[in-house]
N, C-alpha and C positions, 0 to 999 in steps of 0.2 A: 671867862666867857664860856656858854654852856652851849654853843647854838653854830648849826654847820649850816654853811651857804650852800644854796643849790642853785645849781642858771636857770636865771626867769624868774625866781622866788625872793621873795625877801629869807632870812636868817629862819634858820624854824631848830626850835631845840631838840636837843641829841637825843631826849626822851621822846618826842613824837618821833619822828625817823628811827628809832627804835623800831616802836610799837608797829611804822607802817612796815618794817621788812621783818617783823617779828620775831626780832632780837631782843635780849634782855638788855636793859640801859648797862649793865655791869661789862657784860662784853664789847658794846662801845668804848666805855671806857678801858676797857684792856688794849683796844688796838689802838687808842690814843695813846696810852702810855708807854705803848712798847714802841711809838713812833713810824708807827705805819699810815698816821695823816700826815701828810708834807703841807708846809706850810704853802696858802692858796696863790694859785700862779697869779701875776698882774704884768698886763700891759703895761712896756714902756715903753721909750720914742729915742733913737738913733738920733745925734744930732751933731751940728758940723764938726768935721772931723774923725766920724766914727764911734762920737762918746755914748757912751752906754752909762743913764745914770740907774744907781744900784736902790731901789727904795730901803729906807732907815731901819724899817724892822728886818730886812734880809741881811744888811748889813751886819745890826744886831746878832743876827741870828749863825751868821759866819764870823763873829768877831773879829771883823773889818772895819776900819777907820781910817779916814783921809787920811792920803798919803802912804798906806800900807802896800805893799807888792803882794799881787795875788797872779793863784797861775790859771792862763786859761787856755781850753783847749776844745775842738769838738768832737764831742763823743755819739755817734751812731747818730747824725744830720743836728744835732741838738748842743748849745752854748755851754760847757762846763765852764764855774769860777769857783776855787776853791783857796781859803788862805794858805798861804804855806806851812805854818803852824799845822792845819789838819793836815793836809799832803804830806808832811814828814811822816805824821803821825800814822796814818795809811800805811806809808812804805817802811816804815817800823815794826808796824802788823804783819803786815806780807812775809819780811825779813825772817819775824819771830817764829813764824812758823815752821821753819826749816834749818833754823840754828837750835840747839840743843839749851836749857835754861843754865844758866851759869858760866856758859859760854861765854868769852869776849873776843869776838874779830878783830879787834886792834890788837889785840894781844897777841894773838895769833898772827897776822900778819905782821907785827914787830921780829915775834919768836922765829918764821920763817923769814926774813929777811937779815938777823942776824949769823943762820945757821949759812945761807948761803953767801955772805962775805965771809965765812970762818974757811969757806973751800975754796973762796979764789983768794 
């Protein structure tokens, strides 16, 4: 689909909305690829019990499925849900940037936990 919603408008394609902020349709396209459009917010409905249903393409789109454990949290007044699978992978990231490459913390924390049974 080639065509970006605007509120109050029907769909209008990414080549008019271009031309009307007077960008080239290429640099549209570059901020779509590089994922600086999020997918469009949608109302949903709170229903008894607290349940929050998740719509199929968001779900999609966090590789979520009935029955999966996701974690949630609120981040600056706003609902975060994120699978665990990404969340790992997040604090993976975080981790890697301050561990050395070739590093392995389990290893290291075996290596110093050996050293100090060897003293008592």
């Amino acid at each position: 689909m080639n065509a970006i919603s605007v509120i109050g408008c029907s769909s209008l394609p990414a080549s008019t909305l271009a031309s009307d902020f007077a960008l080239r349709y290429k640099a549209v396209g570059q901020v779509r690829a590089a994922g600086l459009v999020q997918m469009e917010a949608q109302r949903v409905k709170i229903v008894d019990g607290g349940k929050l249903v998740i719509p199929a393409a968001m779900r999609r789109e966090l590789g979520i499925t009935t029955g999966d454990t996701v974690l949630v949290d609120v981040d600056d007044g706003e609902l975060r849900v994120r699978s665990v699978p990404k969340a790992l992978e997040r604090a993976r990231a975080i981790l890697r940037k301050y561990v050395p490459e070739g590093v392995g913390l389990a290893d290291e924390l075996i290596a110093e936990r050996r050293r100090e049974a060897e003293r008592e």
